[in-house]
C-alpha angles and dihedrals in degrees: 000000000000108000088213116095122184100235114206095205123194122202122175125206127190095264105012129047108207123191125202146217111213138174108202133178112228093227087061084055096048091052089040088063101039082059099049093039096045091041086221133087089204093050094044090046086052095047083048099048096234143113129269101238086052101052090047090050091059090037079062098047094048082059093051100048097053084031089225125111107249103182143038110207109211123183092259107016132031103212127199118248121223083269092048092052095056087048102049087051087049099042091053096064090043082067103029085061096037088055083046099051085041093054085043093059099051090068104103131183132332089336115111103225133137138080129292121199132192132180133214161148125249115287133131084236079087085074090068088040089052089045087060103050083044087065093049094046089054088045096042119025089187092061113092137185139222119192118203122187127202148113120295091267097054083043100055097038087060090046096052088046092053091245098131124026093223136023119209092217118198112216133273078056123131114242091171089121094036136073110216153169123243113227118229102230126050138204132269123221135220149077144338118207149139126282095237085063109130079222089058098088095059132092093230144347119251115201090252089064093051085051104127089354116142094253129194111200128190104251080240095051090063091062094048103097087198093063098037089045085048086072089050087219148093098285080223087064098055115091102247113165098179146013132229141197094181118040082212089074093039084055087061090052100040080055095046089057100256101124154280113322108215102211144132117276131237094046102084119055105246100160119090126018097348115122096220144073149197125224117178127231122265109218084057120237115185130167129200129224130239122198106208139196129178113280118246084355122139113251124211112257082245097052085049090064095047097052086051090056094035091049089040091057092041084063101054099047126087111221090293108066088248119128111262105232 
């Protein structure tokens, strides 16, 4: 495979927007991103085994070929400019998909190989997912997996792009340009919060007992209308104090005293010594969960054989994930 790639770049100035036309070596770009990601020429000359003039030299080169400076070389730190930064975003999924169509192609024959990623939010709906690549594993030793986690829209970025071969969606989500494959089981709603909540006590939270409380919600949350409808109420005048992308982190600052966390259950630890706990929402709000796949695109022979599995599994649970006897 040619280690050239034709690069459509976009910068945008304040006034022009000027698109080129660029002919990059992926080793550039591979330099290009040691550098970025270890915030140092002579680091990332040591991690690629070559030396630093070299690596300047091609630093240098980059520059010259989108005709934007990429990069501010300070005496500790090298720090990416406004253009470096789109590059280096851009330059991550040349090579992310250049790695995928490589271990693709590998694949020869009648023999099932290769790497099957799949992208999604937090949900214990990954565990039926994860039984699933478990079987193939068992069934193919050459099939491996990459997990990627993230909100809807960095899921379904990657999964336009090409970038991960399925997308666990979280309803509302359009699936207008995916097939897909509807998962039995969905996800309960509701809060996250410490065991020495007055609300703890309680079998579940109502939206009069979250009124004036300090609240966390998940940055997706905030675009779900369901969630947000669930508080019957402008979301501006809820008392939200942070923010979160990983309900992991919310779980810190639900411990440290800082609020309620809204979230889904079944994903944080709450039995045993954990001082927190988790209490669902009455009225009850529940969302199901959509595995998706490009429409009309052309899967990998490996993730064939995972969406069988997957899809053979699916057939044979109730709506909890359990095995129907």
């Amino acid at each position: 495979m040619s280690n050239t790639y034709i690069l459509w770049l976009a910068i945008i100035d304040k006034h022009i927007k000027t698109v080129y036309h660029i002919y990059m070596d992926i080793r550039e770009l591979r330099y290009f991103i040691a550098v970025a990601e270890s915030g140092s020429i002579s680091k990332a000359a040591e991690k690629l085994f070559v030396t630093q003039p070299n690596l300047s030299r091609q630093l240098m080169r980059l520059e010259e070929e989108t005709g934007q400076k990429l990069l501010v070389r300070g005496n500790k730190k090298t720090v990416l400019t406004e253009a470096g930064r789109l590059l280096y975003k851009r330059a991550t999924e040349i090579t992310e998909l250049m790695d995928k169509a490589q271990s693709e192609l590998k694949s020869d024959g009648d023999k099932v190989s290769g790497k099957v990623t799949i992208g999604g939010g937090e949900s214990y709906a990954v565990g039926l997912i994860a039984k699933a690549a478990k079987e193939v594993s068992d069934l193919y030793p050459d099939v491996k997996f990459d997990f990627f986690s993230g909100d809807t829209d960095a899921v379904t970025e990657k999964l336009d792009n090409g970038l991960v071969d399925f997308g666990i969606l979280i309803e509302p989500s359009n699936l207008d340009k995916y097939d897909s494959l509807r998962l039995p089981l969905t996800d309960k709603w509701g809060v996250l919060m410490r065991k020495d909540s007055p609300l703890s006590s309680k079998e579940y939270v109502t939206r009069d007992d979250l009124d004036g409380l300090p609240l966390l919600f998940s940055v997706h949350s905030f675009k779900k209308n369901n969630v947000t409808a669930w508080f019957c109420r402008d979301i501006e005048k809820l008392n939200v104090v942070a923010t979160y992308n990983l309900i992991y982190n919310a779980s810190l600052m639900v411990e440290q005293c800082m609020g309620y966390a809204v979230g889904l259950d079944g994903i944080i630890n709450t039995s045993g010594e954990s001082p927190l706990c988790f209490k669902r929402f009455y009225p009850t709000l529940e969302t199901h969960l959509d595995v998706a796949w490009k429409k009309n695109g052309e899967l990998s022979k490996a993730a064939k054989v995972f969406l069988d599995r997957l899809r053979t599994d699916v057939s044979g649970c109730d709506r909890d994930g359990s095995r129907v006897k």
